[in-house]
C-alpha positions as CSV (number, residue, x, y, z in Angstrom):
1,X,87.8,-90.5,109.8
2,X,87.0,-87.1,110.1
3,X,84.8,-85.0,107.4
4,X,84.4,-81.6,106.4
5,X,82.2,-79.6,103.9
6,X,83.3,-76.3,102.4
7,X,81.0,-73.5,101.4
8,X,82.5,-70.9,99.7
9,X,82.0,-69.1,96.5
10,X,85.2,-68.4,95.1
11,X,86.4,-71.6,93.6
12,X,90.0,-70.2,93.8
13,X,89.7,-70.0,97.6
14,X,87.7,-72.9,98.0
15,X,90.8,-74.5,96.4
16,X,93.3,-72.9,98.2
17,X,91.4,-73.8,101.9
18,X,91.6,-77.5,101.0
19,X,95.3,-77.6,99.7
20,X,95.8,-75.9,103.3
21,X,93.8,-78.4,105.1
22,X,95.8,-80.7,103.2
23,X,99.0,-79.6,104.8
24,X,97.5,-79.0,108.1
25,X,94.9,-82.0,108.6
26,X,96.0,-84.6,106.3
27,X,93.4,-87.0,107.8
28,X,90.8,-85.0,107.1
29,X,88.3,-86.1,104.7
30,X,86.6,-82.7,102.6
31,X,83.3,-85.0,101.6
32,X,81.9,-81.8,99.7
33,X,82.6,-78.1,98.2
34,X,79.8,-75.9,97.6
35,X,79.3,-72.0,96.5
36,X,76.3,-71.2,97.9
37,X,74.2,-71.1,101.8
38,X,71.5,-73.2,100.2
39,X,74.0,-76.1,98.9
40,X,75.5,-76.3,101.8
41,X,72.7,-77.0,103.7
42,X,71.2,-79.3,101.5
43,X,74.9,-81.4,101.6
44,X,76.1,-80.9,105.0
45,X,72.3,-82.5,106.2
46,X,73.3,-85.3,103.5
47,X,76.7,-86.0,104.2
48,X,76.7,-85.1,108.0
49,X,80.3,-83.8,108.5
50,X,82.3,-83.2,111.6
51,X,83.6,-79.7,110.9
52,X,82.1,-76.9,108.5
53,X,83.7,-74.2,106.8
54,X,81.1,-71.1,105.8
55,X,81.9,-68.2,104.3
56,X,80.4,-65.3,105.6
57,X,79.1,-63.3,102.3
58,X,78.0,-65.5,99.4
59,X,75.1,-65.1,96.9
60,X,71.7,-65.7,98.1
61,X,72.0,-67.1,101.6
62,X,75.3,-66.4,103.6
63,X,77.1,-68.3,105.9
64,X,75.6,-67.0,109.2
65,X,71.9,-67.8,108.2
66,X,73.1,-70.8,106.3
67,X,74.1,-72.3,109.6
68,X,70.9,-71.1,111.2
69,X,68.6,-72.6,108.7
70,X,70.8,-75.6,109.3
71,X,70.3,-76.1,112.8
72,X,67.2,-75.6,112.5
73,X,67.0,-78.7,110.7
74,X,70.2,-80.5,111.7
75,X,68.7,-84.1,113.8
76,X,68.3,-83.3,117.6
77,X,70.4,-87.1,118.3
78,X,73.3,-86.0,116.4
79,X,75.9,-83.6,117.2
80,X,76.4,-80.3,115.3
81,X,79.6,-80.0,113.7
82,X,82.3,-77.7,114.1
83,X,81.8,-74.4,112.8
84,X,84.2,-72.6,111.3
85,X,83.4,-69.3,109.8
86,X,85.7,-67.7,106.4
87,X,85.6,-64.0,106.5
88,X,87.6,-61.0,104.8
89,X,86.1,-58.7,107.5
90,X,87.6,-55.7,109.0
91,X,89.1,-56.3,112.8
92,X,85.7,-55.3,114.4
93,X,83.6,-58.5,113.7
94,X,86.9,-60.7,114.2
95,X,86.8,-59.8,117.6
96,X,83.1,-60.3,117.7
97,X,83.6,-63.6,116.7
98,X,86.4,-64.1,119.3
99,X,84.0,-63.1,122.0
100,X,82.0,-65.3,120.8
101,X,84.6,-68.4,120.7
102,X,82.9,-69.2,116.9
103,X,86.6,-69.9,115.5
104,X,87.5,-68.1,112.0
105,X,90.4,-67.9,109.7
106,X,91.0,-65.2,107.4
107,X,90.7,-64.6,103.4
108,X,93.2,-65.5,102.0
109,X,94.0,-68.3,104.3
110,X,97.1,-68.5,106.4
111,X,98.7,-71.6,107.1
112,X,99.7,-70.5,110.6
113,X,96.3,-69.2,111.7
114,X,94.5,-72.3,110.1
115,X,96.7,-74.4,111.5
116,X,95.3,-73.3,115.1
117,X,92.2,-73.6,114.0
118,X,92.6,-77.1,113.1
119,X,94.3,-77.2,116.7
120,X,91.1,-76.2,118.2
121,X,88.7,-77.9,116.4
122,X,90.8,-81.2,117.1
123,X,90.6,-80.5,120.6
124,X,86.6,-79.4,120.3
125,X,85.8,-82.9,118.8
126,X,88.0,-85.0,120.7
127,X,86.2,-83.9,123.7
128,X,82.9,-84.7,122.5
129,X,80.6,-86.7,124.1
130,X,77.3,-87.4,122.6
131,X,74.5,-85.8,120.9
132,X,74.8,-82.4,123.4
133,X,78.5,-82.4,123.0
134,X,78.8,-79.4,120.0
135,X,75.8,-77.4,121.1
136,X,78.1,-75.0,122.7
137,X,78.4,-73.9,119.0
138,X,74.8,-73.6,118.8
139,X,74.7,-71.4,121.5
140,X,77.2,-69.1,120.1
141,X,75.4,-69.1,117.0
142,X,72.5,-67.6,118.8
143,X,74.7,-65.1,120.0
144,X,76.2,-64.0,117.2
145,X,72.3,-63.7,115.4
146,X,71.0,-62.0,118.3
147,X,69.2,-58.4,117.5
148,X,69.8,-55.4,120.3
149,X,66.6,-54.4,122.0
150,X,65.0,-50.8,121.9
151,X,65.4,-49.2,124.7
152,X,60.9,-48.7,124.4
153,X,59.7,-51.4,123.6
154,X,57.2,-51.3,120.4
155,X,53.4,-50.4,121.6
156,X,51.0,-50.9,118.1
157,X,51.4,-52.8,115.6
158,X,50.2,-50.7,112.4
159,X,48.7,-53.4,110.2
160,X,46.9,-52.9,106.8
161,X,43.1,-54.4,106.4
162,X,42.1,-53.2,102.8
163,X,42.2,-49.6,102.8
164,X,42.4,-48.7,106.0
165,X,45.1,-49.2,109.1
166,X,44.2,-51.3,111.9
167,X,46.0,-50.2,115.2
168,X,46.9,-53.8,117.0
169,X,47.7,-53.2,120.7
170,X,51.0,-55.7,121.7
171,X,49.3,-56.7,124.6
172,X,47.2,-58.6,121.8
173,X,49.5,-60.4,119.9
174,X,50.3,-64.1,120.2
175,X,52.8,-64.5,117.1
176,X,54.8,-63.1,115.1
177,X,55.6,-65.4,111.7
178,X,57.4,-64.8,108.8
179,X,55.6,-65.7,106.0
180,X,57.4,-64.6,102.4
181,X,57.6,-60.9,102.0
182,X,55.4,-60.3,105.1
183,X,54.7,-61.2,108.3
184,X,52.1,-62.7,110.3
185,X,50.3,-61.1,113.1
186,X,48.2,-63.6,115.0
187,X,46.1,-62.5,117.8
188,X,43.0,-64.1,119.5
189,X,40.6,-65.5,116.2
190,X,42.3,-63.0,114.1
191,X,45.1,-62.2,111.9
192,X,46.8,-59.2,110.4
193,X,49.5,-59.3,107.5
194,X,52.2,-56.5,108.0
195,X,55.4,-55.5,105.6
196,X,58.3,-54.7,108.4
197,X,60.7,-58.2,108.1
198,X,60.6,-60.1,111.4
199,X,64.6,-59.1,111.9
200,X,63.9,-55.5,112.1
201,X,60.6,-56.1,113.9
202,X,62.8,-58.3,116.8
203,X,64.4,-55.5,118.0
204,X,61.8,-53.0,118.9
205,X,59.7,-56.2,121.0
206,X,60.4,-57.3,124.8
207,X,62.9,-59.6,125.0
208,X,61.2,-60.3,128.5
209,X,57.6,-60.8,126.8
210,X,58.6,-61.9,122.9
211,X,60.5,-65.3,122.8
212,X,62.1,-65.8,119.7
213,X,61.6,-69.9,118.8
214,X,62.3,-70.4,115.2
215,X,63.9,-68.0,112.6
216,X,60.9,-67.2,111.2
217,X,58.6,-67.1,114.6
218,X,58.6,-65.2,117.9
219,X,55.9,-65.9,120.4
220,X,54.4,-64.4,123.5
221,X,55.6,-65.9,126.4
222,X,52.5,-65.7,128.4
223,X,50.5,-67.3,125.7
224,X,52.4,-70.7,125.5
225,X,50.1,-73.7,126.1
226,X,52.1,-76.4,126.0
227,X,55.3,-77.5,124.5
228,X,55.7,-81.3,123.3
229,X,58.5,-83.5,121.6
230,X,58.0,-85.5,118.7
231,X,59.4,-89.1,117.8
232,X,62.5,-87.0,116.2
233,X,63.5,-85.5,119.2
234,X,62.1,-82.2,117.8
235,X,60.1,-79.5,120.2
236,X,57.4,-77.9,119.0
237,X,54.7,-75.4,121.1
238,X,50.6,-74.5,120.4
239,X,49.9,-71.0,122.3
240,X,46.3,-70.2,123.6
241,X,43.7,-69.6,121.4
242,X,45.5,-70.6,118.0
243,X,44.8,-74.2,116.0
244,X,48.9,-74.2,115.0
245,X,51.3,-76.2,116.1
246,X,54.8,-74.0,116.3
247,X,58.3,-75.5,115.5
248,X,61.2,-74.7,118.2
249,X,64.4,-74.7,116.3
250,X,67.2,-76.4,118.2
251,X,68.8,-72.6,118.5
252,X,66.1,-71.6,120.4
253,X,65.1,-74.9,123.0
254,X,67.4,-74.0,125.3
255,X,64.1,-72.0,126.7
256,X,62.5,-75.3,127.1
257,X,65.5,-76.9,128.9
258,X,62.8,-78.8,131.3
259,X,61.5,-80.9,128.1
């Protein structure tokens, strides 16, 4: 049987979606129904489903970095579901989302344009293979996170050491972690603490030296060591010079695709 989890903070149209889905998919089994990014993580890693339904804005964590956080943690030798993302945006980021081939219906949902959806996820998971087969969805995922880059790329990092400013060259920089309210800057026996988020700092590195490999880490290329899988299936990465042992997100091991 089929399963799906629904994430959605409006218990009225969290209601409404599953009467639809009902009508549309009577074999489908909604195993859970949750109001928040953080619940439905926590549910769809316990109850696994084939399809998810996220909407976009709730409180806390939204849908879009709900199922980032969630591949990051989904298991490597099962397929990721289905994604389906709820939205009352304007027609600008539907059509993002149709360039993108993540399917979406609508607030308040149509039975017309869900039942298509239902069409297309029916055909997504019938032609699934194995653990690789969803990924596409992954991929689109990244695309849909992805930051611009700045035409210049950043030059110095500005970071704070007591009371004075310490210029960091890039050229020096091994990684960039997010760490609470801050963000790590780890260069060769040293590290520097600055406040600019990681997803305002992405867009001003080079995407050609920077690799983004978690949600909450970008790395220099050049500075990769080595690159290992654990028991799990999961990839993680040690650069020159640093003790640490760096998680690769399944979003991001696409740039590993030789391991």
């Amino acid at each position: 049987m089929t399963t799906a989890l629904i994430a959605e903070d409006e218990p009225l149209l969290a209601l409404a979606l599953r009467q639809e889905l009902a009508q549309a998919w009577p074999e489908l089994q909604v195993v859970a129904s949750v109001g928040d990014g953080e619940s439905a993580v926590r549910e769809a890693l316990a109850q696994r489903p084939d399809v998810l339904f996220f909407d976009i804005r709730m409180p806390g964590q939204g849908g879009l970095d709900a199922a980032a956080d969630l591949a990051d943690a989904w298991p490597h030798d099962t397929p990721f579901p289905a994604l389906v993302f709820v939205t009352a945006y304007d027609q600008y980021a539907v059509q993002a989302f149709e360039t993108q081939a993540v399917d979406y219906v609508l607030k308040p949902v149509q039975p017309q344009r869900l039942a298509r959806t239902v069409a297309k996820v029916k055909d997504v998971l019938a032609r699934r293979t194995g653990p690789q087969g969803l990924d596409t969805a992954v991929e689109q995922l990244r695309h849909l996170l992805a930051a611009p880059r700045a035409a210049a790329p950043l030059q110095v990092i500005q970071a704070s050491v007591g009371s004075s400013i310490r210029m960091v060259p890039i050229g020096e920089v091994l990684v960039f972690e997010a760490a609470d309210k801050y963000v790590r800057v780890l260069v060769d026996g040293h590290e520097y603490l600055i406040r600019t988020p990681l997803k305002d700092l992405l867009p001003q590195l080079d995407a050609q030296q920077f690799w983004q490999v978690h949600r909450g880490t970008v790395v220099r290329a050049t500075a990769i060591e080595s690159v290992t899988r654990d028991e799990a299936g999961k990839l993680h990465l040690t650069v020159r010079g640093r003790p640490e042992r760096l998680p690769v997100s399944r979003l991001y091991a696409h740039l590993f695709k030789a391991m």
